[in-house]
FIKOL-382953 format. One line per field, with one value per atom (N, C-alpha, C): residue number from 1; residue in one letter; atom name; z, x negated, y negated. Coordinates in steps of 0.05 Angstrom, whole numbers, plus 5000, padded with zeros to 4 digits. Each point is the difference from the previous one (the first is absolute). Layout:
N
resi = NUM	...
resn = A	...
name = CA	...
w = Z	...
u = X	...
v = Y	...
END
This chain:
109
resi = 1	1	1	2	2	2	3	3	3	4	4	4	5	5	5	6	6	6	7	7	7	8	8	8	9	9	9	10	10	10	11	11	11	12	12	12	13	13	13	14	14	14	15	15	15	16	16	16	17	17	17	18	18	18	19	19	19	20	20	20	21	21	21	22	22	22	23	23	23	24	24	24	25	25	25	26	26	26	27	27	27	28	28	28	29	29	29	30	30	30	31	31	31	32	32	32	33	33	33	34	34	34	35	35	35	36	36	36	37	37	37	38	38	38	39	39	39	40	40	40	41	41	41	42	42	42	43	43	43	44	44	44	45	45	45	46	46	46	47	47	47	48	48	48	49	49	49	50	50	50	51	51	51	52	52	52	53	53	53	54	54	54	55	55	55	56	56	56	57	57	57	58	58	58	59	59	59	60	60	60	61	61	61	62	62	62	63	63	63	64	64	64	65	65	65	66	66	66	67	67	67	68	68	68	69	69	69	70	70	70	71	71	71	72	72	72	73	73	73	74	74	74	75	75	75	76	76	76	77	77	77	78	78	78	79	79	79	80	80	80	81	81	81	82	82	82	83	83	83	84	84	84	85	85	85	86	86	86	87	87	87	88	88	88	89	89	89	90	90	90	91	91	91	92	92	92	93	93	93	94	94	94	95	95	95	96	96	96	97	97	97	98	98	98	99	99	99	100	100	100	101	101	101	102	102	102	103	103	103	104	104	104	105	105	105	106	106	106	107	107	107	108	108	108	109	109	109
resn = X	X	X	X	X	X	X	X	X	X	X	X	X	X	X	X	X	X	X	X	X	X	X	X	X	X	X	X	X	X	X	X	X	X	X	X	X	X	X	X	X	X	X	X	X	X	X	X	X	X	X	X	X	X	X	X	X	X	X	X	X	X	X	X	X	X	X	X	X	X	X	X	X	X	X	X	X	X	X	X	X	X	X	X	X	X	X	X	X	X	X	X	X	X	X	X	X	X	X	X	X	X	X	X	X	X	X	X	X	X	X	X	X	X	X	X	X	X	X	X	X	X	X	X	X	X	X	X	X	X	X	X	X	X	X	X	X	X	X	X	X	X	X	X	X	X	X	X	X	X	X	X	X	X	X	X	X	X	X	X	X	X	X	X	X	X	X	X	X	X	X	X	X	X	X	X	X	X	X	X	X	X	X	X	X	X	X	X	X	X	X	X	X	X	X	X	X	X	X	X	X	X	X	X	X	X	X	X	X	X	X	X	X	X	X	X	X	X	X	X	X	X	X	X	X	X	X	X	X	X	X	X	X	X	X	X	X	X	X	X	X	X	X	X	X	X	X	X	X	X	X	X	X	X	X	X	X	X	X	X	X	X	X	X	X	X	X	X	X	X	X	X	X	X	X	X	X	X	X	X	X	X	X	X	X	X	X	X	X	X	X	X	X	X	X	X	X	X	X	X	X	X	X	X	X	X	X	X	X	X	X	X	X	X	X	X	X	X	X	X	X	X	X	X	X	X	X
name = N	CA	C	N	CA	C	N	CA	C	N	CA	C	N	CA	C	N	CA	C	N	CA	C	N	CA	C	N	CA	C	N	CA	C	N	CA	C	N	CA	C	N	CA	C	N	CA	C	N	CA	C	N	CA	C	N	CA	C	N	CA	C	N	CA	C	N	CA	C	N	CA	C	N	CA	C	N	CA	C	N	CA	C	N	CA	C	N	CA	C	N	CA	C	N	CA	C	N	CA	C	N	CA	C	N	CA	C	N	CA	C	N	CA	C	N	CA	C	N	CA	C	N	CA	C	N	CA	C	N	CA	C	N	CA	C	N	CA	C	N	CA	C	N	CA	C	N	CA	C	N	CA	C	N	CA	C	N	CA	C	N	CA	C	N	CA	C	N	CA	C	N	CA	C	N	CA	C	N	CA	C	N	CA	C	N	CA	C	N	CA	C	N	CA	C	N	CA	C	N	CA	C	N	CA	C	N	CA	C	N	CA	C	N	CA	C	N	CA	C	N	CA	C	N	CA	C	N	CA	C	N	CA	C	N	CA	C	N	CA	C	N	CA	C	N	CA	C	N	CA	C	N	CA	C	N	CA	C	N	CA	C	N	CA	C	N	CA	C	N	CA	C	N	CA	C	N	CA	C	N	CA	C	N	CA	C	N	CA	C	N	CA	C	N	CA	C	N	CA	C	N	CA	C	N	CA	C	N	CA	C	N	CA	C	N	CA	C	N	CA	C	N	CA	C	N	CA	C	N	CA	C	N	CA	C	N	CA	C	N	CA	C	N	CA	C	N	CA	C	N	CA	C	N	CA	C	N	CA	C	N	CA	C	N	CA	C	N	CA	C	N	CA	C	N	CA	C	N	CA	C
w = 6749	4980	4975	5005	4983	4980	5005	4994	4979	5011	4995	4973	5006	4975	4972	5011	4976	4995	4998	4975	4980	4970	4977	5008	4992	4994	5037	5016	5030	5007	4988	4991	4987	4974	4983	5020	5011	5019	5024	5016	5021	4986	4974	4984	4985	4994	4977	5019	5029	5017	5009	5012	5016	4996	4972	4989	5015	4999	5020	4981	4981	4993	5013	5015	5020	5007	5000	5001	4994	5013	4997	4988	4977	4984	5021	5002	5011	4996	4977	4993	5014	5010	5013	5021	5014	5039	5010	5016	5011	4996	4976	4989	5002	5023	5008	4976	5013	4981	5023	4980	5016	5032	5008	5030	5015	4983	5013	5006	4993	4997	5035	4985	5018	5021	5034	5024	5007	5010	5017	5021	5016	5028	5011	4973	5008	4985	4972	4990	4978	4991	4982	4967	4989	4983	4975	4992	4976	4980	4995	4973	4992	5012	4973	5020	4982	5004	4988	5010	4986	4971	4989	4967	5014	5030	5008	5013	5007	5018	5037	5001	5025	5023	4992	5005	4994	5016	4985	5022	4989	5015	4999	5023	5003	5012	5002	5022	5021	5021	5019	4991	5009	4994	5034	5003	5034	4991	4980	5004	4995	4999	5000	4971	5002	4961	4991	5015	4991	5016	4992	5012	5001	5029	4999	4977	4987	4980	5022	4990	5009	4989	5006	4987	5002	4983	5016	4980	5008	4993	5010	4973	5001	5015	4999	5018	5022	5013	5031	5010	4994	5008	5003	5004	4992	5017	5000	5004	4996	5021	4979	4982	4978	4984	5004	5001	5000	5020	5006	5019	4983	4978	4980	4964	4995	4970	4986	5011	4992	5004	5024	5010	4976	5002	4985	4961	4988	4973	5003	5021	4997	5006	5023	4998	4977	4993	4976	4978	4996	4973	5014	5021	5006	4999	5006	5001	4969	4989	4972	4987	5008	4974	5020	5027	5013	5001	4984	4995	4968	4983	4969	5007	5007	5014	5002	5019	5020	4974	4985	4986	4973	4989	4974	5014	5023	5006	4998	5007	5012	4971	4980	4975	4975	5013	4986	5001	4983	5008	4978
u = 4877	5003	5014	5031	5010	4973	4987	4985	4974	5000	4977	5012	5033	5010	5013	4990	5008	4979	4983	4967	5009	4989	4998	4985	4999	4981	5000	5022	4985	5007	5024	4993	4982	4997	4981	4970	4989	4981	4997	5024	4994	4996	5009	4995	4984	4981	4984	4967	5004	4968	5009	5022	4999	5019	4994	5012	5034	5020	5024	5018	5013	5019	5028	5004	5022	5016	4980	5013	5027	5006	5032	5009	5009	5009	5015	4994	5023	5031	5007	5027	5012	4977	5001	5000	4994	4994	5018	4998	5033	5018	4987	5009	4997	4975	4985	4988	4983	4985	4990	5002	4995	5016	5020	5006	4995	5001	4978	5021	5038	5011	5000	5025	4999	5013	4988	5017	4996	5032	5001	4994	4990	4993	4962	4996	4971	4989	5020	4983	4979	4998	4970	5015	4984	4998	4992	4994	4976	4991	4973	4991	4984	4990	4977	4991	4991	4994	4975	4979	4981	5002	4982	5004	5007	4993	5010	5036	5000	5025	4995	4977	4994	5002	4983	5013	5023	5015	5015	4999	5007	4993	5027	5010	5025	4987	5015	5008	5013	4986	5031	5009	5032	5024	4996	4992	4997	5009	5002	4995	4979	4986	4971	4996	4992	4989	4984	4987	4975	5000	5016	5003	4983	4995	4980	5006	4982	5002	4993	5016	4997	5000	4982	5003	5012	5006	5011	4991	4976	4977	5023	5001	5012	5037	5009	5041	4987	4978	4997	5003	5020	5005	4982	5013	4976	4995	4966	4989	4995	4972	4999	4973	5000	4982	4974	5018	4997	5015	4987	5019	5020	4992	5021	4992	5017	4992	4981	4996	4967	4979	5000	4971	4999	5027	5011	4983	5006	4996	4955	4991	4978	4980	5014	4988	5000	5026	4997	4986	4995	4987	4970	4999	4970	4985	5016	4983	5006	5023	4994	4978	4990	4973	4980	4996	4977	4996	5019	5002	4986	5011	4984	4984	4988	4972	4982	5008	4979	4998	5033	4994	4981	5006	4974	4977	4985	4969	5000	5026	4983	5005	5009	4998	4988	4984	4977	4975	4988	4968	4976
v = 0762	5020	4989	4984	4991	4976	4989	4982	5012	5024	5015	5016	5014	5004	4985	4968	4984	4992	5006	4996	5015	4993	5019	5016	5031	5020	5010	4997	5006	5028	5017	5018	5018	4999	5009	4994	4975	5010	5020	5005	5025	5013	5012	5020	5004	4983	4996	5016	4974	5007	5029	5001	5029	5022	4999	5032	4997	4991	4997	4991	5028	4990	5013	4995	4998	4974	4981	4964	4997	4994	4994	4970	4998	4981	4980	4968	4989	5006	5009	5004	5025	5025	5015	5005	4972	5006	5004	5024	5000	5023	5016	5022	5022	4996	5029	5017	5015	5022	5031	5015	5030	5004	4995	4995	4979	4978	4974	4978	5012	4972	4987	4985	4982	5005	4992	5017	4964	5000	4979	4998	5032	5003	4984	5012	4986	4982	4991	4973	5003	5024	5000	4992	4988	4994	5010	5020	5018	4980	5004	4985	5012	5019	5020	5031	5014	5029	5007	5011	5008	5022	5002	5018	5029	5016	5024	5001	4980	5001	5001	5004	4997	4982	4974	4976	4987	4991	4977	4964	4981	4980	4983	4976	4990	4973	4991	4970	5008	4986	5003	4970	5009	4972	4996	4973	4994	4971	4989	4964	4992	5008	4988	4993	4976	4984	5025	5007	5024	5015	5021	5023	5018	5025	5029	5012	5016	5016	5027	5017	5023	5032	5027	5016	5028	5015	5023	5021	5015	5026	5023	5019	5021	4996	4991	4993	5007	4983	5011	4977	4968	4985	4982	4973	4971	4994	4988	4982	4975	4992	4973	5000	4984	5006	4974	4976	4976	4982	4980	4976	4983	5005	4974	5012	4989	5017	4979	4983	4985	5009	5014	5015	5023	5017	5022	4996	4979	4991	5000	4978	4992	5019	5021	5028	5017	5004	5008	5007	4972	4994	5006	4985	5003	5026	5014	5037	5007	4996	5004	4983	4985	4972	5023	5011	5004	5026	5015	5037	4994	4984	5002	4992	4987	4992	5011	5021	5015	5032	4995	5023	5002	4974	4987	5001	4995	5009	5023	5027	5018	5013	4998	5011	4987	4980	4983	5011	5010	5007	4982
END
């Protein structure tokens, strides 16, 4: 994640493909958002929220170089989203390039 948050623009991209301005600024991690801070009991991490508030998404803190990304739909507690926040990023993006995609054919005539 840390690696992924020191690219230029790696913000401004979750937000750019998938409508998500919730992203949490590196200077911000850590600070929580909407009920999201930080519990030392279970480790989550917050880094972004969808444009409703519905979603929101974390890290777990385990040690791991590449940590689960995990989600929590409506405060009904986290899951997992992802095995590592690499899967987490390449999914990502991939349904965002394969949603404009599929949405430019179907409003192409």
């Amino acid at each position: 994640m840390f690696e992924y948050y020191s690219l230029n623009d790696a913000i401004d991209l979750l937000r750019k493909y998938n409508n998500q301005p919730g992203v949490v600024a590196i200077h911000q991690l850590g600070k929580g958002s909407e009920g999201f801070e930080w519990n030392d009991d279970v480790k989550i991490l917050y880094f972004m929220s969808e444009n409703q508030g519905v979603c929101h998404w974390g890290i777990r803190l385990d040690g791991r170089d590449d940590p689960e990304v995990v989600v929590n739909v409506d405060k009904k507690g986290w899951t997992i989203a992802a095995r590592s926040f690499t899967d987490f990023i390449h999914a990502w993006f991939f349904d965002a390039f394969a949603f404009q995609r599929r949405a430019s054919f179907v409003t192409k005539k």
